[in-house]
C-alpha positions as CSV (number, residue, x, y, z in Angstrom):
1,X,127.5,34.0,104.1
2,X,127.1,37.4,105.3
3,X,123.8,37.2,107.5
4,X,123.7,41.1,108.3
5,X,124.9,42.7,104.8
6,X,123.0,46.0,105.6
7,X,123.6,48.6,107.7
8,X,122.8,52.4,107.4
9,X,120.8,54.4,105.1
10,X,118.9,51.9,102.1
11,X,117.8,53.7,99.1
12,X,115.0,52.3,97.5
13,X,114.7,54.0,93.6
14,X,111.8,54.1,91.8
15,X,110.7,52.4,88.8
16,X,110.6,55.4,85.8
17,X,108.3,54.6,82.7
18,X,108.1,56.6,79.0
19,X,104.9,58.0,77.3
20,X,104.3,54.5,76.6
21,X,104.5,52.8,80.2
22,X,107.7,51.0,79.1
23,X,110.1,51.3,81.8
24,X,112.8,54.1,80.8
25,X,116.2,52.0,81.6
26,X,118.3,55.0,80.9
27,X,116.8,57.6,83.3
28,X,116.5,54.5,85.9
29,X,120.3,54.3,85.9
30,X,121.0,57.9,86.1
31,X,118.8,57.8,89.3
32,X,120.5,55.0,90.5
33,X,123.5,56.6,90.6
34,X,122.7,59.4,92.1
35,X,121.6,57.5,95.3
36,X,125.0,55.7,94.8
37,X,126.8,58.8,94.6
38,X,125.3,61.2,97.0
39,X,126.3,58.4,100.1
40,X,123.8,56.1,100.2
41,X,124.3,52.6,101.6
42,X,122.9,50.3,99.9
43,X,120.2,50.3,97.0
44,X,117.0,48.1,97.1
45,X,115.0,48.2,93.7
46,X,111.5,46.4,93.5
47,X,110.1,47.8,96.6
48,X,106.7,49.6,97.2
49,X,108.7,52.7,95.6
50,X,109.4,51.3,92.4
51,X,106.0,49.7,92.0
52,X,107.3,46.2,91.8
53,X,103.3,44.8,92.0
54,X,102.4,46.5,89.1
55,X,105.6,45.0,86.8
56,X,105.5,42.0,84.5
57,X,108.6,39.1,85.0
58,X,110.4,40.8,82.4
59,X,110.3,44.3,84.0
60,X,111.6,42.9,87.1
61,X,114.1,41.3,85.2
62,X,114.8,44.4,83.6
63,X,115.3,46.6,86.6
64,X,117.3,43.4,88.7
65,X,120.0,43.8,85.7
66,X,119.9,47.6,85.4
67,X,120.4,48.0,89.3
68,X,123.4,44.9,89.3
69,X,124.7,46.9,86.1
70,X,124.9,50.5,88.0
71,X,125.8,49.8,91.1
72,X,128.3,47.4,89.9
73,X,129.5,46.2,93.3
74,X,129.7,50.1,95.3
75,X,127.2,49.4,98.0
76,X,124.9,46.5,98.4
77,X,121.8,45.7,96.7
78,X,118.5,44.5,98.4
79,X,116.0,43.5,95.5
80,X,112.4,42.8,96.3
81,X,111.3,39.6,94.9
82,X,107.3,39.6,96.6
83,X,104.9,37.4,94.0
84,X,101.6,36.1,95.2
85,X,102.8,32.7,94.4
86,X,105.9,30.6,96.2
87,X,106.6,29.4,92.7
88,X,107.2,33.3,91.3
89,X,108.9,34.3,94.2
90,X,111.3,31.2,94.4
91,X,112.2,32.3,90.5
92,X,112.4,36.0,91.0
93,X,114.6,35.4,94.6
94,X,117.0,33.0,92.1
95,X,117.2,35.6,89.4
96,X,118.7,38.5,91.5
97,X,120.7,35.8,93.7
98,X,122.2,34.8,90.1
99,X,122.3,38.6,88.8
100,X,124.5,39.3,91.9
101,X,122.0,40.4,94.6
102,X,123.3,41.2,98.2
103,X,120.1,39.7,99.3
104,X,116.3,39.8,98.8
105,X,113.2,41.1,100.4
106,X,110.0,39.1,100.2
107,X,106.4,40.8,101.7
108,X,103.9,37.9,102.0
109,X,101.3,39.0,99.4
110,X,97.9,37.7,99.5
111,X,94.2,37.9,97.9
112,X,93.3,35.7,100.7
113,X,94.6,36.0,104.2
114,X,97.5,33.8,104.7
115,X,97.7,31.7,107.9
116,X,100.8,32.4,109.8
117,X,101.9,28.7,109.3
118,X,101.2,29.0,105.3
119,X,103.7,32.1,105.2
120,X,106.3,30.3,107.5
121,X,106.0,27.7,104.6
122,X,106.2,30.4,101.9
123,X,109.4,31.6,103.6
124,X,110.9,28.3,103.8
125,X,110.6,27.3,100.5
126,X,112.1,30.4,99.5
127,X,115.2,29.9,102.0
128,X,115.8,26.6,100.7
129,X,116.5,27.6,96.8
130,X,118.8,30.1,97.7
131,X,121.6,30.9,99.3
132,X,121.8,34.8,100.1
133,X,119.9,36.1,103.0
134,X,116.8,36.7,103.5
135,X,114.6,40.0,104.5
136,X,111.0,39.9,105.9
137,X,108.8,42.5,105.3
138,X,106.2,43.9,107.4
139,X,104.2,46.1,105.8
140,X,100.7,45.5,107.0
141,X,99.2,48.8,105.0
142,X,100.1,47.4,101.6
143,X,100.5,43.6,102.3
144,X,97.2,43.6,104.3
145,X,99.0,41.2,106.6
146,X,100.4,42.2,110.1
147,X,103.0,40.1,110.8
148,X,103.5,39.5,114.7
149,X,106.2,39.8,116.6
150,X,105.7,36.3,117.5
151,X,105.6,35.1,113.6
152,X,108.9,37.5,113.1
153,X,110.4,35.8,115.8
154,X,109.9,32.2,114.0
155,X,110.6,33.3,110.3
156,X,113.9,34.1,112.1
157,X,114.8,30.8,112.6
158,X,114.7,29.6,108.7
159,X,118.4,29.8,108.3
160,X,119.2,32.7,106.0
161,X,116.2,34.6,106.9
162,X,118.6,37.2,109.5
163,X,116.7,40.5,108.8
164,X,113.9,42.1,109.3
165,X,112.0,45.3,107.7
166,X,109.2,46.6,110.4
167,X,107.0,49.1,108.3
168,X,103.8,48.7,110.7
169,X,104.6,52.4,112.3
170,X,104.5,50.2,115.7
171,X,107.5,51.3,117.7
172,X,107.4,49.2,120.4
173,X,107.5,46.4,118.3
174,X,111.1,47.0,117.1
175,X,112.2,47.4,120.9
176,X,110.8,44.1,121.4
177,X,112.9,42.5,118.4
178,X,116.0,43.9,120.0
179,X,115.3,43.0,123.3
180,X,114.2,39.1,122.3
181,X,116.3,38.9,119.0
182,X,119.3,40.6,120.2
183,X,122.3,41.8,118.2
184,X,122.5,38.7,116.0
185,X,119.4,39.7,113.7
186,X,118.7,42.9,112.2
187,X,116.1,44.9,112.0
188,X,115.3,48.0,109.9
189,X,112.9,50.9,109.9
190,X,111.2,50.8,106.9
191,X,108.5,54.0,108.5
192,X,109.6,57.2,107.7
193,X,107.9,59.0,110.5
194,X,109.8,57.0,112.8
195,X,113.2,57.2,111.9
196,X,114.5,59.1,114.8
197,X,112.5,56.6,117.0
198,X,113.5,53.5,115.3
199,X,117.2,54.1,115.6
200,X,116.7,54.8,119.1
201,X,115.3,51.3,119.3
202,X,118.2,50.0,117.9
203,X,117.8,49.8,114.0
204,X,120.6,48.7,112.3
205,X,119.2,50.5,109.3
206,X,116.6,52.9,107.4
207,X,114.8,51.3,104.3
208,X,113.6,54.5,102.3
209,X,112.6,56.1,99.4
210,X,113.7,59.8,100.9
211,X,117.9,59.8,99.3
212,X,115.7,60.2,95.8
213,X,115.3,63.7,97.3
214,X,117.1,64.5,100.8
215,X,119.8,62.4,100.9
216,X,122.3,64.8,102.6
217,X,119.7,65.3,105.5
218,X,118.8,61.1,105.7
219,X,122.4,60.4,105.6
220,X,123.3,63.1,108.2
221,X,121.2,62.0,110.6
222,X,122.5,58.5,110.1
223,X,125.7,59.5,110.8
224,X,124.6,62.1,114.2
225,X,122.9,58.6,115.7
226,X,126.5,57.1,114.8
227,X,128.2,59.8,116.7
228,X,125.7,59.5,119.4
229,X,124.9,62.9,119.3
230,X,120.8,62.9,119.8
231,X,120.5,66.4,119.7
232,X,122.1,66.9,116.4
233,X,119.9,63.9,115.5
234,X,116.8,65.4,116.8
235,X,117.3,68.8,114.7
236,X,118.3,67.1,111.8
237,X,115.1,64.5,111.9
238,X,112.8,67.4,112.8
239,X,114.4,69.4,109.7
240,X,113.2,66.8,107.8
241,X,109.5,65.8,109.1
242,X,107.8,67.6,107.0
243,X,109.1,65.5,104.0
244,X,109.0,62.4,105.3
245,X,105.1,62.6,106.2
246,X,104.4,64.1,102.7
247,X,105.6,61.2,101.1
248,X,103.6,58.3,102.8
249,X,100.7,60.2,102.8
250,X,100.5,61.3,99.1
251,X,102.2,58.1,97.9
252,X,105.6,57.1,97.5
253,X,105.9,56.7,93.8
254,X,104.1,59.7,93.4
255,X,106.0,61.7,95.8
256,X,109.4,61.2,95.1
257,X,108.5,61.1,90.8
258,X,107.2,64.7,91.4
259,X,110.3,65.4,93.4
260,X,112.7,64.1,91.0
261,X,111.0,66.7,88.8
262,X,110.9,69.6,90.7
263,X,114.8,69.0,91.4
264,X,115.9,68.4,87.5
265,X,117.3,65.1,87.6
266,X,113.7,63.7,86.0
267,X,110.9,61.3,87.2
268,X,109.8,59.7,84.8
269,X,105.7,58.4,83.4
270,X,103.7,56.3,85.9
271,X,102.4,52.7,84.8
272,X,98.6,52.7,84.8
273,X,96.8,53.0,87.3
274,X,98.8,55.1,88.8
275,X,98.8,59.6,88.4
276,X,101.0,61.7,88.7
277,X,100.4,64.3,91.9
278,X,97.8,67.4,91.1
279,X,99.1,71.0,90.7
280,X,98.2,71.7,94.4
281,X,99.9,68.6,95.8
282,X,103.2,69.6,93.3
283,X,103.0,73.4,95.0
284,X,103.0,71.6,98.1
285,X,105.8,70.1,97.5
286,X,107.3,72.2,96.1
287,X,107.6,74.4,99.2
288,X,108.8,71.8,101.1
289,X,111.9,70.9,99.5
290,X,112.5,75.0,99.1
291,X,112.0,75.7,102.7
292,X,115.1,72.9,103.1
293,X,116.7,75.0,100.6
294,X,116.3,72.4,97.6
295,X,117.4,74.5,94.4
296,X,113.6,73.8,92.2
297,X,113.7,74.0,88.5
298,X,110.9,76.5,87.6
């Protein structure tokens, strides 16, 4: 088994609906592709991006096959399988292993704050029913539970749990991984605003929804980190701030749907609850991807 399948840029898509909030299969593809095609290195569907809380078993379905379909073996695929229950994650993690899935990514979900030994167990049971590896996910702000570094540090010892995605925003936290963890698990930065900072630290990768809009500048800097060229790294990351900080703070979905717009290739309809970005926040936006000389559709 390959433990550390990942490496690099990781494009997460979003989920695109029609007028009537049923996913729009077709226009998911086409932006699949284009994160296939314009270098990304691997795709991860089912993420906070594509809205995976808000989908039914079937759309998950839907979107595992579609993904397994487009990418058709180019780059790998990490598909997020988070359910509230071990029993729905267990069936959603065998789904994509058996739809040809590189790996999964589970985020321990809760109503009620889980006790670290009741996500170790969550974890476990998930390891044991199948046999691709494993991704944690931190992502305190959406998860509403802060994984330690401590916790991280024992998940990693459930056998084909090798990788880790850090989305607290805490730096230091991914220097402590590589110093305690070393090179035989991987970590990756899964917060935009620290991508320069979390390579520094030794990320193996980047988990983000930016390649639906950027991807020449995420994939650049990428490769000037690989060349060990900082300062090139530096311009290119500070080219791109701007972006990156609009997107977490207006919300990802959101963001990168009005993007997709303002660039042609097509968004997509939200799912209730969820709205599209107001005129101002488009403008915004807009501006943004034209001052990094983005062509916009008017």
């Amino acid at each position: 088994m390959n433990n550390i399948p990942f490496k690099g840029v990781i494009a997460y898509p979003v989920t695109p609906f029609d007028q009537n909030e049923n996913i729009d299969l077709p226009l998911f593809k086409k932006q699949v592709e284009r994160l296939v095609t314009s270098g990304s290195h691997a795709i991860a569907p089912l993420g906070s991006t594509g809205v995976m809380p808000y989908l039914n078993d079937t759309e998950k379905e839907a979107i595992t096959e579609a993904t397994m379909q487009q990418v058709a073996g180019r780059v790998p695929t990490l598909v997020g399988v988070s359910n509230l229950t071990t029993e729905r994650t267990i069936y959603h993690a065998q789904f994509a292993e058996k739809a040809g899935a590189t790996a999964v990514m589970i985020i321990p979900m809760s109503y009620w704050k889980l006790s670290d030994q009741e996500i170790i167990k969550h974890y476990d049971s998930v390891a044991s029913k199948i046999s691709i590896p494993i991704m944690v996910y931190n992502n305190p702000a959406t998860s509403g539970v802060d994984m330690s570094s401590n916790l991280l540090k024992r998940l990693l010892e459930i056998p084909n749990v090798t990788m880790v995605k850090e989305s607290s925003g805490d730096v230091q936290r991914m220097h402590y991984l590589r110093r305690e963890l070393g090179e035989d698990v991987a970590f990756y930065n899964g917060s935009n605003p620290l991508a320069l900072a979390a390579f520094s630290a030794g990320a193996n990768g980047w988990c983000t929804a930016a390649p639906n809009l950027i991807p020449e500048l995420n994939i650049a800097l990428y490769n000037a980190i690989q060349e060990n060229d900082l300062q090139k790294a530096r311009e290119l990351f500070y080219q791109q701030m701007d972006l990156l900080k609009f997107i977490v703070a207006k919300g990802l979905p959101r963001s990168i749907k009005a993007g997709l717009d303002l660039l042609g290739i097509g968004g997509g309809h939200f799912k209730s609850p969820l709205n599209a970005l107001n005129e101002n926040e488009v403008e915004e936006l807009k501006n943004i991807l034209k001052t990094l000389n983005y062509n916009i559709e008017e």
